[in-house]
C-alpha positions, 0 to 999 in steps of 0.5 A: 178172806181168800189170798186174792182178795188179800192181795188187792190194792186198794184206793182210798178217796175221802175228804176225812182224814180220819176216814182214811186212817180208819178205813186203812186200818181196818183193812190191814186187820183184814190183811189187804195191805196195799192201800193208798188214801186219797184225801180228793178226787183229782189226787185220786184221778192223777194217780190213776191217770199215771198207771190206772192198772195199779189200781184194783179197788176203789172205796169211794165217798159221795159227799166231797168238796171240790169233786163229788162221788159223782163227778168222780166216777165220770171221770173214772168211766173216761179213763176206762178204769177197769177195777171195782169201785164200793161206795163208803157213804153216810147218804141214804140207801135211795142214793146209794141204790142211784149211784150203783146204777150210774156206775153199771150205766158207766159199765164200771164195776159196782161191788156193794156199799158202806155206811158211814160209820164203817164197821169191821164185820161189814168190811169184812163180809164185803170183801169175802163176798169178792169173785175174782178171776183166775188168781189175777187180782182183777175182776173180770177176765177180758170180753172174749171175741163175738162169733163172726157171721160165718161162724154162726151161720155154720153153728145154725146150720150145724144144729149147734144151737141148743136150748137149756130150760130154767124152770118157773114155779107158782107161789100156790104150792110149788107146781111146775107152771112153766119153763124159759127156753135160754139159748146156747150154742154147742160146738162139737168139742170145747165149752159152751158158748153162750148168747153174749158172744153171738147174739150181737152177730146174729143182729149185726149180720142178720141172722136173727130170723134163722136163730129164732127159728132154730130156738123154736124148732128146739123148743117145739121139739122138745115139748113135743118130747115132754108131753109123750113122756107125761110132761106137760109144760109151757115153754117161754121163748124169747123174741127180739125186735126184728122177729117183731119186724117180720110180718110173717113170723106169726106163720112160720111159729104157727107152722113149727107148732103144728109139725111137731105136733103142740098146740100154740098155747104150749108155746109163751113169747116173751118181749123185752119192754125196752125193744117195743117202745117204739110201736111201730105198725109192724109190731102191733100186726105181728103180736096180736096175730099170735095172739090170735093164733093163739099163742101167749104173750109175755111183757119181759124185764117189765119196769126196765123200758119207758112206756109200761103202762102205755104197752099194757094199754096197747098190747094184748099180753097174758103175763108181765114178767117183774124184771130181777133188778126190782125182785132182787132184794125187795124183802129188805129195800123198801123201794123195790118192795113198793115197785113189786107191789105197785106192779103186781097190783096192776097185774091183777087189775088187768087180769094178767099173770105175774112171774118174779124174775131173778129170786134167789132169795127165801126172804124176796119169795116169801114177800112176793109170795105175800105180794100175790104173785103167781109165778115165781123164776130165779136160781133159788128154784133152779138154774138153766139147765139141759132139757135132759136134766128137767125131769130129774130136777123136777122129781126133785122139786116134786119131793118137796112139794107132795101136791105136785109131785110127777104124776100129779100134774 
C-alpha cells in the first residue's frame, strides 16, 4: 500500500462493536492507523459535522437501527462530504450494486464494497486499488473552472478543436469496424483540455451548433485522409440534443460530407437515449432526414434513458450501443449478464448491430463475445487517441489478428 493511502483517516460507522474492533485491526495490520469508529450514524454525522475535511474515508454499513446506510449517505451528500465512502455489508450483491448508484446519484464517491465477513486480503486489495491525487490524501483535486463563452467561441474559431479517435473492433475476428470521434480542445501551449470543461459553456452559451460543425469538419477531414492513404473506416461522432433541434443540421452534415470528399455512410451520429426522451417533432424530422440521406444512426448509452423500447420502435437506428456501466463486469455480476443478454437479443431481432461500451476486461469481451455481440469499444482494445496515432495502433492490432492485418481490409 502506497504512503498516501496509509495515511488516510478512516471512519468506521457499524452498529457491531465487534466490527469495529475487527475492522480497525485489520487496518492497523495494513498501516492505516487514523481510524475512528462509530457505533451509529448520527455519532458519525455529529462528527462530520464539526469538521467533515477530518475525515478521508468512510467504511459504511447498511443494516443499522436508528439510521440506515441509506438514510446516512443522504445526510452525508447535505454536508457535501468530499471523501470516499466503501460499503461493508452482509446484504446481497443487487443492494450493494443499488446503493453504489444512490451514492454516485449523490455525487459522493463510491469506492468498492465488503462483504460481511470482511477478509484481509479483500481489505487490503480495496485499499491498494486507491487513486488518490497528488499526495494530498483526497480523492479528487477540485473541478477546475468551465471555459467561458468567449474562451470557446475564440478556441472554435482558432481551430483549437481537435478530435482524438477510440478504435472499435468486431468479436468475429479482431477487424478494425469503426472508430468514435471524442472531442478535445488544444490550445497553443499548456495541456489539453478536455469536454468537461467546455461542453457546459457551449450549451449554456449557445455554441453547440458551431462545436459540432467543428468535430464534423475534423472528422470528415480526417476520413478523407484515412481513405487516400488505404484506410477505410466508419467515424462515429456524437450529436446533442440541440443539434436534434435544428432543422437544417441534416443539410449542413450532408454538405461537410460532400466537400471532403466521403460519402455519408462513412459517417455514424451517435445519440444519447436520455436527450430524445422527449420526441419532439423536431427531432423525429431531423434523425430520419439523415437517414435518408443516408447517413447512420447510433442509439448511444442504451439502457441508461426511460423509453428504450419506444426509441427503437420510433427511430430508424442502425446500431445500439450497450451502455459500460451494463458491460463493465458483466462476466461476474449475473445482473448486468442478463440486461447484456436481453439487449443483444433484441438487437438482433430488430436486425440492428450492437457495440459493447466500456470493455476493459478479457473476462466482459469473452462473454460478450459469447453473447453474439458485434462490435466490441472499451480501453482493453484501445484508449482515444491522436488520429496520427491510428494507423500505428492498428498495424499493431493487425499483428495480432493475421485475417485483419493493414491491407487486408
Amino acid at each position: 500500500m502506497s504512503e498516501d493511502v496509509a495515511a488516510l483517516r478512516a471512519m468506521l460507522v457499524d452498529d457491531d462493536p465487534h466490527i469495529l474492533k475487527l475492522l480497525a485491526r485489520m487496518l492497523s495490520k495494513l498501516h492505516l492507523t487514523q481510524v475512528v469508529a462509530c457505533e451509529s450514524g448520527a455519532q458519525a454525522l455529529e462528527s462530520i459535522a464539526t469538521d467533515s475535511a477530518a475525515v478521508d474515508l468512510i467504511f459504511l454499513d447498511l443494516n443499522m437501527p436508528g439510521m440506515d446506510g441509506v438514510q446516512f449517505i443522504r445526510r452525508l451528500a447535505e454536508h457535501h462530504f468530499k471523501g470516499g465512502v466503501v460499503l461493508v455489508s452482509g446484504e446481497d450483491g443487487r443492494m450493494l450494486d443499488g446503493v453504489e448508484r444512490l451514492l454516485q446519484a449523490h455525487h459522493l464517491r463510491c469506492l468498492g464494497h465488503l462483504h460481511k465477513p470482511v477478509r484481509l486480503e479483500h481489505l487490503d486489495s480495496l485499499l491498494s486499488g486507491l487513486a488518490l491525487e497528488g499526495g494530498t490524501g483526497r480523492f479528487a483535486r477540485p473541478p477546475r473552472p468551465d471555459l467561458d463563452a468567449d474562451e470557446l467561441r475564440q478556441a472554435i474559431a482558432q481551430r483549437q478543436i481537435v478530435n482524438h479517435y477510440q478504435p472499435m473492433v468486431s468479436f468475429a475476428g479482431g477487424q478494425l469496424v469503426g472508430v468514435e470521434a471524442l472531442v478535445r480542445l488544444q490550445p497553443p501551449s499548456g495541456p489539453l483540455i478536455y469536454p468537461d470543461r467546455f461542453i457546459h459553456a457551449a450549451e449554456e452559451y449557445g455554441l453547440v451548433g458551431e462545436l459540432t460543425r467543428a468535430v464534423l469538419q475534423a472528422a470528415v477531414s480526417q476520413a478523407r485522409q484515412w481513405r487516400d492513404a488505404g484506410f477505410k473506416t466508419r467515424i462515429s461522432v456524437n450529436v446533442s440534443m440541440n443539434d436534434l433541434l435544428s432543422l437544417d443540421f441534416p443539410d449542413v452534415a450532408a454538405e461537410l460530407a460532400t466537400a471532403a470528399g466521403v460519402g455519408p455512410s462513412t459517417l455514424t451520429f451517435e445519440v444519447t437515449e436520455s436527450r430524445v426522451m422527449q420526441q419532439a417533432p423536431t427531432v423525429l424530422d431531423v434523425l430520419n432526414r439523415l437517414r435518408l440521406k443516408r447517413f447512420r444512426l447510433a442509439i448511444d448509452d442504451f439502457g441508461t434513458g426511460h423509453s428504450s423500447l419506444a426509441q427503437l420502435r420510433d427511430l430508424p437506428f442502425d446500431e445500439l450501443k450497450i451502455d459500460r456501466g451494463f458491460v463493465h463486469g458483466a462476466s461476474s455480476n449475473p445482473t448486468l449478464r442478463a440486461i447484456c443478454t436481453a439487449s443483444l437479443r433484441m438487437a438482433q431481432q430488430l436486425d440492428m448491430e450492437s457495440v459493447a461500451e466500456g470493455i476493459e476486461k478479457v473476462e466482459d469481451m469473452e462473454l460478450l463475445s459469447a453473447l453474439g455481440c458485434d462490435t466490441a469499444q472499451g480501453y482493453l482494445i484501445g484508449r482515444p487517441m491522436p488520429a496520427a496515432q491510428i494507423l500505428d495502433w492498428w498495424r499493431g492490432w493487425g499483428a495480432g489478428h493475421p485475417a485483419h492485418a493493414p491491407g487486408s481490409a
